[in-house]
C-alpha positions as CSV (number, residue, x, y, z in Angstrom):
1,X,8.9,16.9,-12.2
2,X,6.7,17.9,-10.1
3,X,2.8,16.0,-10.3
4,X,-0.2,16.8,-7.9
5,X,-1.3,13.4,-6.1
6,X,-4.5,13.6,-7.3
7,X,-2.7,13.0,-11.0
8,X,-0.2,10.7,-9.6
9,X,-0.3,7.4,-11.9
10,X,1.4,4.3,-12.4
11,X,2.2,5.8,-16.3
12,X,4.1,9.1,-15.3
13,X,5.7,7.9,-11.6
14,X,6.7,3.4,-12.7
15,X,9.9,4.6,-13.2
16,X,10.9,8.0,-10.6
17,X,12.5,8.0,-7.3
18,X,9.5,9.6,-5.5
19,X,9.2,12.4,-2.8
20,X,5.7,12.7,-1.0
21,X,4.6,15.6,1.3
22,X,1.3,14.4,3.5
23,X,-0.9,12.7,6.2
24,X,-2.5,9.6,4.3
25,X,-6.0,11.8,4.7
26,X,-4.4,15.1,3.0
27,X,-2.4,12.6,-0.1
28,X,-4.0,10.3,-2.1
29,X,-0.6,9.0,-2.8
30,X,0.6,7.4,0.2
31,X,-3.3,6.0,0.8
32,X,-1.4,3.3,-1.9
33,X,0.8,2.3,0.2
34,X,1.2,0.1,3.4
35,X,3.9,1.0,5.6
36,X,4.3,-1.4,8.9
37,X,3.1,1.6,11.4
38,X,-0.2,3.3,12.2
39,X,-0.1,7.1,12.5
40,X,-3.1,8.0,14.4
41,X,-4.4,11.6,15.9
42,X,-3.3,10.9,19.5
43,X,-0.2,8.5,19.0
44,X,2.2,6.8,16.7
45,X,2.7,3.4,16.5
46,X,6.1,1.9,15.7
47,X,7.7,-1.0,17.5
48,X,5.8,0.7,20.4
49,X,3.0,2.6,21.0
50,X,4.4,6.7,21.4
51,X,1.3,8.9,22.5
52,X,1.0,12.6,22.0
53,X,0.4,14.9,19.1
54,X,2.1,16.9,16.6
55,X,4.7,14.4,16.2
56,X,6.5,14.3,12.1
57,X,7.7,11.2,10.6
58,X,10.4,10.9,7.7
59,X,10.4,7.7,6.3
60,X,12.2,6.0,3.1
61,X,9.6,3.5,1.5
62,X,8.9,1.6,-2.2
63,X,7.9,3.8,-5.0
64,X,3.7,1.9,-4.9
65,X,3.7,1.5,-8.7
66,X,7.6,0.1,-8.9
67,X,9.0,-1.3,-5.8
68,X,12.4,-1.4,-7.7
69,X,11.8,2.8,-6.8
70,X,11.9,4.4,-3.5
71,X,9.9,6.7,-1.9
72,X,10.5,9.4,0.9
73,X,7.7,10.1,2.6
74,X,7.5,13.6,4.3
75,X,4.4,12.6,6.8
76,X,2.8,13.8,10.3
77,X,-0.2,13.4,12.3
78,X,-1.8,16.7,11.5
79,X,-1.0,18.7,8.3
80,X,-0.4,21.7,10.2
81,X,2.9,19.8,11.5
82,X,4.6,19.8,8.0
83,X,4.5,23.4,7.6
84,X,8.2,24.3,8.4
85,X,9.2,20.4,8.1
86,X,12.7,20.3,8.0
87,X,15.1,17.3,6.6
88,X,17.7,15.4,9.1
89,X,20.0,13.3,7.5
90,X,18.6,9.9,7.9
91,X,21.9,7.9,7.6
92,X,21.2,4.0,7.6
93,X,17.5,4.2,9.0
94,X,14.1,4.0,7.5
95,X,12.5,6.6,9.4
96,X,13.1,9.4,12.0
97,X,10.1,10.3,14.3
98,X,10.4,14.1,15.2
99,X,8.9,16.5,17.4
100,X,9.1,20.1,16.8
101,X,11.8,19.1,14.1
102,X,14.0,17.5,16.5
103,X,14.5,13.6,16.2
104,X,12.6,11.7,18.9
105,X,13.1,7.9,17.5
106,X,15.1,6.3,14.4
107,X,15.0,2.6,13.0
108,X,14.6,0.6,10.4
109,X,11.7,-1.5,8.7
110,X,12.0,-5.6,8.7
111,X,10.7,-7.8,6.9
112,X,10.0,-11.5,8.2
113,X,8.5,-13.7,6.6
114,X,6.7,-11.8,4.2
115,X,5.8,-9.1,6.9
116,X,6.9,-5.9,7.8
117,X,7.9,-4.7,11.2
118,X,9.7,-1.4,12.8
119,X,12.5,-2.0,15.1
């Protein structure tokens, strides 16, 4: 099924898997959510702080109306960057930041004490 984000709703998406295509400014979707980075216009910020531009992150998350769900999040800094976005296989980690396509930084998400981090 395929639903616009502007008609995403806890009725029609509790109980999917969920796939998201975005920046949080271009997908209302992922504006519900509130994944333990900060993608900004002139860096990314991870465990570390990576500066630069036109950097892509693929990153596995909770479906935000079922948290039983996942979500894969398709995401960059600038929407121009997901045209062309290719899939790498992701393997045991919650995200992949590329460049050009090309994987520049994997890891997963931990949670401690109630908080999420990126290692």
């Amino acid at each position: 099924m395929l639903i616009a984000d502007t008609a995403a709703t806890k009725e029609n998406l509790h109980d999917k898997a969920i796939i998201a295509f975005g920046t949080k400014e271009s997908n209302l979707l992922l504006n519900k959510c509130n994944p333990p980075f900060i993608i900004a216009p002139t860096k990314i910020v991870l465990n570390e702080e990576i500066k630069g531009n036109n950097y892509q992150l693929l990153y596995s998350w909770v479906n935000p109306f079922n948290t039983n769900k996942p979500m894969k999040v398709f995401s960059a800094q600038e929407t121009e960057s997901l045209i062309n976005i290719r899939g790498v296989l992701v393997g045991n980690d919650h995200y992949i930041l590329m460049l050009n396509n090309q994987p520049v930084k994997r890891g997963k998400f931990i949670n401690y004490m109630d908080i999420w981090f990126c290692n």
